[in-house]
C-alpha positions in Angstrom: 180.0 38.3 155.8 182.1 37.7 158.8 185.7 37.2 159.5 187.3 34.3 158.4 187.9 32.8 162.0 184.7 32.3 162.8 184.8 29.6 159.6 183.8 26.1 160.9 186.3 23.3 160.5 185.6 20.4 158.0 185.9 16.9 158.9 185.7 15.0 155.0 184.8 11.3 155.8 186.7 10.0 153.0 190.6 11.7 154.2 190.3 12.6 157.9 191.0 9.0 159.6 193.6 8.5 156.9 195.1 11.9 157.7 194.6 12.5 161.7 193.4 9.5 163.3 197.0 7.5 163.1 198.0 5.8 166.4 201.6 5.7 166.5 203.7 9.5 166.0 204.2 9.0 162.5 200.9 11.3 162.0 202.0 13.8 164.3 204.8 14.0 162.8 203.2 14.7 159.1 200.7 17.2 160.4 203.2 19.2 162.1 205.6 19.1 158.7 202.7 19.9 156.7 202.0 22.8 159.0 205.7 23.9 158.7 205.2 24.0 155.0 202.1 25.7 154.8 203.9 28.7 157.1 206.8 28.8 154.9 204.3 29.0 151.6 202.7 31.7 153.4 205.8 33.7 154.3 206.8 33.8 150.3 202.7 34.2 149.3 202.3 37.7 147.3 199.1 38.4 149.3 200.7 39.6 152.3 202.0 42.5 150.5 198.6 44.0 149.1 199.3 42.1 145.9 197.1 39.5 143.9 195.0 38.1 146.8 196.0 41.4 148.6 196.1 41.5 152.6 192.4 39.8 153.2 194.2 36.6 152.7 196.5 37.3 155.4 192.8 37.0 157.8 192.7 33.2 157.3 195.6 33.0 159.4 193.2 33.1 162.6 190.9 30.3 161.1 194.4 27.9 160.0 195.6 28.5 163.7 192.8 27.3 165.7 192.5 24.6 163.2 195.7 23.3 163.6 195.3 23.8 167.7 192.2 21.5 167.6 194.2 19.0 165.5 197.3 18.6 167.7 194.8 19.0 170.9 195.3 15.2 172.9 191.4 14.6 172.5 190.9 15.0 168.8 191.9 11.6 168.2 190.1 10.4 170.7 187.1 12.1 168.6 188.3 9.8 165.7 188.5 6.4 167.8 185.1 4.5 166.4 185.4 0.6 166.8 184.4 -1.8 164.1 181.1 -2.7 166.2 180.3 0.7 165.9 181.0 0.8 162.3 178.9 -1.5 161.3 175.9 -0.3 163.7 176.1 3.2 161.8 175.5 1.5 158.6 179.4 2.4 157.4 180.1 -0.8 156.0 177.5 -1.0 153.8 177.5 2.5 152.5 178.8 2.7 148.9 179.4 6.5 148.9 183.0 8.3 149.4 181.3 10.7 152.1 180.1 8.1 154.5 176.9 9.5 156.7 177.4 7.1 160.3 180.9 8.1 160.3 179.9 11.8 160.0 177.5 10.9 163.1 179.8 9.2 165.0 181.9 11.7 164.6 179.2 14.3 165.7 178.6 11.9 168.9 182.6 11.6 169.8 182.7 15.2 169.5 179.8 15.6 171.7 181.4 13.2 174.4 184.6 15.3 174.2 182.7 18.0 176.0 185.7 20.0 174.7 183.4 23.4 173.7 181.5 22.4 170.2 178.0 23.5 170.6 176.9 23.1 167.2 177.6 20.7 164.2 176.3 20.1 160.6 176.5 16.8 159.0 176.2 16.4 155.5 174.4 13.7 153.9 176.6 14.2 150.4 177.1 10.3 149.3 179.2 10.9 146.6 179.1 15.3 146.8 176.9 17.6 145.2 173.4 17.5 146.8 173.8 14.1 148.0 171.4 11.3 147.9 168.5 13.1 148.5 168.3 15.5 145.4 167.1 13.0 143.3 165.2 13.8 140.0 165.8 10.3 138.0 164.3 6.8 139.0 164.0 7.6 142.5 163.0 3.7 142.8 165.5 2.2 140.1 167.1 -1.0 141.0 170.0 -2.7 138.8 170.5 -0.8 135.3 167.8 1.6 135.9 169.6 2.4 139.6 170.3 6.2 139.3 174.3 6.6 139.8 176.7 8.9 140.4 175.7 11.5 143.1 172.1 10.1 143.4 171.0 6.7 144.8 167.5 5.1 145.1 165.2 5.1 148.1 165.9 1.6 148.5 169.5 2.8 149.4 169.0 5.8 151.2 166.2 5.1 153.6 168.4 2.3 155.7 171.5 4.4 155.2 170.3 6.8 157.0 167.6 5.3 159.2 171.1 3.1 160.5 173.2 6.4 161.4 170.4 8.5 162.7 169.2 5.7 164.5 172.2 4.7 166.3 173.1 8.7 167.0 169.5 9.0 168.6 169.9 6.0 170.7 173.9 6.5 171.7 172.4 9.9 173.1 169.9 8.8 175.2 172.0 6.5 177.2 175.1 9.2 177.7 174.7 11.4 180.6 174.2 14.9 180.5 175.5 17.3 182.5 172.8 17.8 184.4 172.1 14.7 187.0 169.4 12.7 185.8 169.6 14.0 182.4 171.1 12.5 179.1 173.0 13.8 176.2 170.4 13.6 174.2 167.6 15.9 176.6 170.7 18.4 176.5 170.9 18.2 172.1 168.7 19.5 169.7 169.4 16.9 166.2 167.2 18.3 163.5 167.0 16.6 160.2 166.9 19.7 157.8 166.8 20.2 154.1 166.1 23.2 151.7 162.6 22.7 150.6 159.7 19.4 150.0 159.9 17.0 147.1 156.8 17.0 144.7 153.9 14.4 145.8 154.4 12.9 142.6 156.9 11.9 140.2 158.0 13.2 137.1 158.2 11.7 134.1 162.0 10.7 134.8 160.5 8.8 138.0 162.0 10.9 140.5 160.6 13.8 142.4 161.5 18.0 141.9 161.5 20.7 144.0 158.6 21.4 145.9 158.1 24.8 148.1 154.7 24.6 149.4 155.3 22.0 152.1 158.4 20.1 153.5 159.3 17.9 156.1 162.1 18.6 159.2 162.7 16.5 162.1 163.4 17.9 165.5 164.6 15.4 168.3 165.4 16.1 172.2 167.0 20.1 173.5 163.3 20.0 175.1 161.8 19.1 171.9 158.3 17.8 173.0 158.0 14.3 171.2 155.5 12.5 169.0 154.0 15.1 167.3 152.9 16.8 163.8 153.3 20.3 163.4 151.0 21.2 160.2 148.9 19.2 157.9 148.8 18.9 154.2 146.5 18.1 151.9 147.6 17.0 148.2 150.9 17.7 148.6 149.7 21.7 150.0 149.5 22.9 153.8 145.6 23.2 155.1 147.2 24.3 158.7 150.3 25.8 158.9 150.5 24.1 163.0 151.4 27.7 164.3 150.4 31.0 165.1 151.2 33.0 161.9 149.0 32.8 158.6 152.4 31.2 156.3 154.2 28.2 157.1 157.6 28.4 159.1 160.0 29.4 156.8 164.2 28.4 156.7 165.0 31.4 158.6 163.0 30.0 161.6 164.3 27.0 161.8 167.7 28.9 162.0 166.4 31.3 165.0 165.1 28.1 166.7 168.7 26.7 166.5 170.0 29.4 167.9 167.3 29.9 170.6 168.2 26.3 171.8 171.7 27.6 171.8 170.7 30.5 174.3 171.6 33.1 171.7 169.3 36.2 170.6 168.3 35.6 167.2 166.7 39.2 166.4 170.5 40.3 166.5 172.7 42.1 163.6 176.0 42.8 163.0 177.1 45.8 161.2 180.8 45.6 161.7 181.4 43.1 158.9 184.6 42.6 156.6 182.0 42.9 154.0 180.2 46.2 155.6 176.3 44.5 154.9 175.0 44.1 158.2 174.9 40.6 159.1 171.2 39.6 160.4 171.0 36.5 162.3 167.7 35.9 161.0 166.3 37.6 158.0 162.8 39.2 157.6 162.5 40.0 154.6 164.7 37.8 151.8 164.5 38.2 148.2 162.4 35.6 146.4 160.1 35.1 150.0 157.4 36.6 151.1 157.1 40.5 151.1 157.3 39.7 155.4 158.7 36.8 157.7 157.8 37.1 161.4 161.0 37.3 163.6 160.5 34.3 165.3 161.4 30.6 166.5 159.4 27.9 166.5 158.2 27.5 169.6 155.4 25.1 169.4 158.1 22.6 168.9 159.1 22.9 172.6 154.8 23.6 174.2 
């Protein structure tokens, strides 16, 4: 939908210290001969001439550029400094997965401290890739051979995993400062804890838990976020009080446009100029497979 420089840069857990985080020049040194040899692939590439990939590919140029301009910039490594204290506060060391959550957060947290322009990150908690250890359909509470493997772990793993990194991020914010005096980093950053829909209220005959769309839980901490509260109640697993002003429960797309509201940007805007020439609509009101309408809207009883 939009041009390929506006594509956000991924930081994999499992290769970035090895490949950018190297003290000593050696790693410059291989980043900028790896960038040398991606130019001099590029200058022979077919796509350039309206051939194969044809001159669209030529567009990613913009996005490799900036890349490569964060990655020689003096404070990325600094971004990638984490100590082994900190390590082992985020939970890292005893994280089986290859995509290790508290280094993602840390990461988010250094990156924050930068101050260096970032005003929006998304951490993935993949475990091992795929959906992470959160889609889990098979013995959700398995321990030794019935333990689920591969992409899926049990609760007994993924509840401290994460409860270590998001705990740690939460309370590393709250003692930075902010920007404004008397503030912190964390009054001045919106975390949400976000998924793509509920888990059923009870489990299947694999013991693990499926999809569930009539109710689901997100997590919203500090950006102005007023704390301790439930918005919504259920009732066997359905909503009885949807906790706002409209007759449906808040839907994906207004999560979205109350991310973007705490960034200060208009979410009832659209792009027509697109490579793709759909307009872009920064929140949708209408999607196929929802309801026939979704009120353009954030969630502000979050923040009243």
């Amino acid at each position: 939908m939009l041009h390929p420089k506006y594509a956000g840069l991924d930081l994999n857990t499992s290769t970035v210290f090895d490949s950018f985080a190297g003290a000593d020049a050696k790693g410059d040194v291989d980043l900028a001969r790896r960038w040398e040899v991606l130019n001099r692939m590029s200058e022979v590439s077919p796509s350039g001439s309206g051939d194969t990939l044809g001159g669209k590919a030529d567009e990613y140029g913009a996005h490799y550029q900036y890349a490569y301009k964060i990655l020689t910039d003096p404070r990325f490594k600094k971004v990638l400094n984490v100590t082994d204290e900190e390590r082992q506060r985020y939970g890292v060391d005893k994280d089986k997965g290859t995509c290790k959550l508290g280094l993602g957060l840390l990461l988010a947290r250094n990156i924050l401290a930068s101050d260096a322009g970032t005003r929006f990150m998304w951490v993935s908690n993949a475990y091992n890739g795929n959906a992470g250890g959160n889609d889990n359909h098979d013995q959700i509470y398995g321990r030794g051979a019935l333990a689920p493997r591969g992409f899926l772990m049990p609760i007994y793993d993924s509840a401290p995993r994460l409860d270590a990194a998001l705990g740690s991020l939460i309370e590393d914010l709250s003692k930075m400062p902010g920007k404004e005096a008397g503030k912190t980093m964390l009054d001045e950053t919106m975390v949400a804890v976000i998924h793509e829909f509920g888990r059923t209220p009870d489990m299947n005959l694999n013991f693990g838990r499926d999809h569930w769309g009539p109710a689901y839980t997100d997590v919203f901490i500090g950006g102005g976020v007023k704390p301790g509260r439930i918005i919504g109640k259920t009732e066997g697993g359905k909503p009885v009080d949807v906790g706002w002003g409209y007759k449906q429960q808040p839907m994906k797309d207004h999560v979205t446009a109350t991310v973007y509201s705490v960034l200060g940007i208009d979410y009832s805007k659209k792009i027509t100029n697109t490579p793709s020439g759909r307009a872009y609509e920064y929140q949708q009101t209408a999607p196929l497979g929802g309801p026939s309408f979704i009120p353009l809207t954030d969630i502000n009883e979050l923040f009243v």
